[in-house]
N, C-alpha and C positions, 0 to 999 in steps of 0.2 A: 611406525618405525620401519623404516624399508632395512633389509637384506645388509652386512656391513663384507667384503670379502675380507680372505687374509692377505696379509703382508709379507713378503719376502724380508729376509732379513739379512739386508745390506745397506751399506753406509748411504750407496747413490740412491738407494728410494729413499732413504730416510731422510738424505740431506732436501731434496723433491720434496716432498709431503712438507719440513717444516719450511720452503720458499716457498710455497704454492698457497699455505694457508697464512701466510703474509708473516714470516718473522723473518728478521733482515741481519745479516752479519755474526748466523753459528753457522758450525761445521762439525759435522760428525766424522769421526774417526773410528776403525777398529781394531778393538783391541786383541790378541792376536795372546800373550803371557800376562799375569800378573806381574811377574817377574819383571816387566821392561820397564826398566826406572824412567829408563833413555826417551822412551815413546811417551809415559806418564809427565815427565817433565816438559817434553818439547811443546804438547799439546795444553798448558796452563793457558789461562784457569778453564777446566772442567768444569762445569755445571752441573752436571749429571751421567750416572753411569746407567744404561740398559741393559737388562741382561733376561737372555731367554732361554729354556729351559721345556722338556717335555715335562706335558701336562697329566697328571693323572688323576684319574675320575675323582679320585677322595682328596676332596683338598685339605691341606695340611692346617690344620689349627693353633694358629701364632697366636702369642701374647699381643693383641692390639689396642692401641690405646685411646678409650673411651674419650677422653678430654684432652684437648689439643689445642694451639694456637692459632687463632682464629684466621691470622693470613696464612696457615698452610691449608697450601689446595690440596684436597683427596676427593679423588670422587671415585665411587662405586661401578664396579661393573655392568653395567644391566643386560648389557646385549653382547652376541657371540662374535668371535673375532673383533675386536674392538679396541683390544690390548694394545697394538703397535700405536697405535694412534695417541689413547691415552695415556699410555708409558711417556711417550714425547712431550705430553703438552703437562704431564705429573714434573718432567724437569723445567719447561719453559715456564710454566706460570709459576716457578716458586724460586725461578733464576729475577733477582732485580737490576735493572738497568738494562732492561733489554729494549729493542725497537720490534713490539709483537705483533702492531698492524690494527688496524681500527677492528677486525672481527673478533680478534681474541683479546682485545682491549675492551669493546662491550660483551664477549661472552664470561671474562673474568668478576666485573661490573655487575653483571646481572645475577651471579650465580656467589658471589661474596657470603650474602647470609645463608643461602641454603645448607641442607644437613650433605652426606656426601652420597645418598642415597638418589637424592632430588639432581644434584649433581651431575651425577651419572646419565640420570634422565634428562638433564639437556645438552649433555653432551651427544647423547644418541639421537637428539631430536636436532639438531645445529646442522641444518641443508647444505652449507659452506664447507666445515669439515668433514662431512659424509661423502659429500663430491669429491674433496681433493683426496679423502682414503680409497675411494672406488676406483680412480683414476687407473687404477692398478690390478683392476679385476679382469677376469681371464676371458677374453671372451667363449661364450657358449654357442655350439651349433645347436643348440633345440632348447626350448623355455620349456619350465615344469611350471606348473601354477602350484604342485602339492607342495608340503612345508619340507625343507630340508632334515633330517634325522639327526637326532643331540649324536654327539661324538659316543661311544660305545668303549669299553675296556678291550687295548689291543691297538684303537686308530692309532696313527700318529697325527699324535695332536700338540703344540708347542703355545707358548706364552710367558710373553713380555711383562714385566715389572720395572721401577726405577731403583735407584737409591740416588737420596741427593743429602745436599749440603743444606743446612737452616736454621741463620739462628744461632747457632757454636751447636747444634747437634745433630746426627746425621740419622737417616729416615732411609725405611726402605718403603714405596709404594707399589700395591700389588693392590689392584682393584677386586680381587675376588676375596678379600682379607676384609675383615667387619672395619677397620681401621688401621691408621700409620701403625708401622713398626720402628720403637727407635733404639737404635744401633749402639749409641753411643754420643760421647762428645769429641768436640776440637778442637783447636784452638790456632789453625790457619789454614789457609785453601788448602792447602798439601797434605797436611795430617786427615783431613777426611777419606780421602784416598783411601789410606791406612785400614782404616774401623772399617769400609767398606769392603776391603779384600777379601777380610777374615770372615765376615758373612757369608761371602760369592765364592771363597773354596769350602764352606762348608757345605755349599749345596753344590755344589760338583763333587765333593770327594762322595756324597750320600749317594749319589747315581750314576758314580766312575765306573765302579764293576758292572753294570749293564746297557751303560747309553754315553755316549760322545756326543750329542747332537747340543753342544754350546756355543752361544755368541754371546761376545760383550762388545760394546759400543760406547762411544763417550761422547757426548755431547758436549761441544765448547768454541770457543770462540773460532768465528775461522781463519783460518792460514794465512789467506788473503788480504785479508783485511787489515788482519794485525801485521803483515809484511810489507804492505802498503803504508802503515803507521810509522813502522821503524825505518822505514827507504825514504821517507821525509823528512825524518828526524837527521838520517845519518847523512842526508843531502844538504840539509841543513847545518850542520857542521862542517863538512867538506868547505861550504860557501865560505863560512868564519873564518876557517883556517887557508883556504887560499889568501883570501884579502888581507889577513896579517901576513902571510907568507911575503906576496907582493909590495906592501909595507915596509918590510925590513930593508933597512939601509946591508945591500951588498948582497942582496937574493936576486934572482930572476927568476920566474916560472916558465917551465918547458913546453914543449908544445902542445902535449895530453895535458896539464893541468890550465894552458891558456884557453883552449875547447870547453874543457868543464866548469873554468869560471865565467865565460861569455853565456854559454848556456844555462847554468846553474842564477845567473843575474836575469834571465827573464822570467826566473818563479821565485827569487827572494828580492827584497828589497832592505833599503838601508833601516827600515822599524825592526826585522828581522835579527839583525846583529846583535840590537841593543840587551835583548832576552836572553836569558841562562848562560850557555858553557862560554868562558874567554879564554883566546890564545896568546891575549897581551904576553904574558913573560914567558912566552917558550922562546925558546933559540932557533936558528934557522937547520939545526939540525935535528933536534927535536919535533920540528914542523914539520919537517920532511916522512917524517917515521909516521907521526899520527898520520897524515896525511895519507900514505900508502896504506895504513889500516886502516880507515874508514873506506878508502875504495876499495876495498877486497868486503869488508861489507856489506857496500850497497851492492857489490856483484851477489854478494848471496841472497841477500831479501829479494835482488831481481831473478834468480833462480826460482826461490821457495816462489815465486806468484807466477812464475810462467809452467811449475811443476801444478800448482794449484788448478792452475787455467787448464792444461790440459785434462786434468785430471777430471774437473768439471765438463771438458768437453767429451772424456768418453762417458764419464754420467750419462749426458746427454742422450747419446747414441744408444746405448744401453737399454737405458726407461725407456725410449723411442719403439725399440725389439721387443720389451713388454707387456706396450700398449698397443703392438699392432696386432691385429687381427691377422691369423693365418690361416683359418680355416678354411676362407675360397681356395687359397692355394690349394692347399691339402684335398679338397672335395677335387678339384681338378685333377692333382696329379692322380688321385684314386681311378679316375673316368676313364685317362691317357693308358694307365697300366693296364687297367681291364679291356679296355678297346687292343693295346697290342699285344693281348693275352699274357701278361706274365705276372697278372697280378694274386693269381691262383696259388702261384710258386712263391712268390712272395708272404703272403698269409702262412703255408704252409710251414715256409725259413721260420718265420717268427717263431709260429705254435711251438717247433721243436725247440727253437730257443728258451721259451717261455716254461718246456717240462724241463729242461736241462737244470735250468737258473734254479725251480724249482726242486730238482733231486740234489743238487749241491748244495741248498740250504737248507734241506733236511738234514742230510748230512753233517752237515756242520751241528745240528743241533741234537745230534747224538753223539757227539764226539764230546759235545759241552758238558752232555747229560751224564756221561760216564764217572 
């Protein structure tokens, strides 16, 4: 088993990693308050919540549960750093109705019967997802062949778990846990939410008085997608309700509505009509009103997907900045300073910066002490 790095913990690597290892049409989002009903609702249906957390050497010994349903995925830790990865694929492979890609479609396949120990172990041994986790690894100026040293009391060392939904009951998966942890029950997408909050401030409120260092993240369907779905739908009405509009004895349509139905006529056709919503008995003033509301809708869903696309696009940029390698740079600029001598002075700024930063947070930690 080769080397696994860590993960930054951000939406755009996270959204990266699960495009990369082939699952098609989720979006991660972060979650930022419990508290925000507004963000919790907009982004339905959630899948999965991730939530990370400083690690500490003694791991906490949960009630976990021995016997479990055999379609939920758990699989075990076996290897370091590893977490972000299988935090993700603890919500994808136990999310249904998703498009997850022929690799994690035969890796779920193959690994069905196993205990969640063995699990673990093919998940660390899967060449596919090992590449697409490394994709993210920093590059190094010098190769050590020696073993890298286990984390120690003091590193800072962080790790990812899930909680998901399954089943009417909700589950927290944490691969260093001998098994699932369940939460509770629910009794619709939304109420698991719920059950899960109460868990995730309890493990905040346990490490409030000494550590900040939390992310939560939701994994769910994406923006795009689903705004592409409803800009169809409301495009689709639009059509219906022009052409009745048009219809009525003693209407005419104005110039913006004779654009949108000429246009709107080279993606629907007349099978189109026959299905769902009718405008037969509205009035022509009536029709006018819906009419002005559905296009103030499709301006938003064309919003939210050009918000998305951007958004996607500084993704992009971003994971680009930390897969490149900067180190020639750096070796250079090092060569240039010392060649026009001020790289001396340089090192120097640092050092004194470095005893500063240091006697300031001594300080600080005598003031705590007091």
């Amino acid at each position: 088993m080769s080397d696994w790095c860590t993960i930054e913990s951000d939406p755009g690597v996270f959204q990266d990693l699960i495009s990369s290892i082939g699952v098609k049409g989720i979006g991660v989002e972060e979650i930022y308050s419990l508290e925000d009903d507004y963000l919790l609702q907009s982004i339905q249906p959630i899948h999965g919540l991730i939530f990370l957390f400083k690690w500490e050497k003694e791991v906490e010994k949960r009630e976990c549960l021995k016997f479990y349903d055999n379609d939920l995925f758990f699989a075990n830790q076996v290897i370091t750093n590893a977490c972000a990865t299988q935090a993700i694929l603890s919500v994808i492979l136990n999310t249904k109705n998703l498009e997850i890609g022929e690799e994690l479609n035969n890796f779920k396949s193959f690994t069905e019967q196993l205990d969640s120990q063995t699990k673990g172990l093919a998940l660390s041994n899967s060449d596919v997802i090992r590449q697409v986790h490394n994709s993210f690894a920093r590059p190094e100026p010098f190769v050590f062949t020696e073993k890298k040293r286990a984390a120690k009391k003091g590193d800072e060392v962080y790790h990812f778990i899930s909680y998901i939904p399954f089943k009417g009951k909700v589950y927290e998966l944490d691969g260093l846990q001998e098994g699932p942890i369940l939460l509770g029950e629910y009794t619709n997408e939304v109420d698991w939410i719920e059950v899960a909050k109460i868990e995730i401030q309890k493990r905040i409120e346990k490490y409030a008085a000494n550590e900040i260092g939390f992310n939560l993240m939701a994994i769910c369907q994406n923006k795009e997608v689903q705004a592409t779905q409803d800009l169809r739908q409301q495009s689709l009405r639009l059509y219906k309700a022009l052409i009745t509009l048009k219809g009525k004895e003693g209407s005419q349509l104005n110039q913006l509505q004779e654009a949108q139905l000429n246009e709107l006529s080279k993606e629907f056709n007349e099978n189109d009509l026959k299905a769902g919503e009718s405008f037969q008995n509205n009035t022509i003033e009536q029709l006018n009103q819906q009419i002005l509301s559905i296009q103030h809708e499709i301006e938003r869903q064309r919003a939210i997907i050009a918000d998305e696309q951007r958004k996607m696009a500084y993704y992009k940029v971003e994971n680009a900045r930390r897969r490149h390698n900067y180190i020639p740079f750096i070796v250079e600029l090092l060569k240039l300073s010392a060649k026009k001598g001020v790289l001396s002075n340089l090192v120097e700024t640092a050092r004194q910066k470095k005893k500063e930063k240091s006697q300031q947070s001594q300080q600080l930690k005598k003031e705590e002490n007091k």
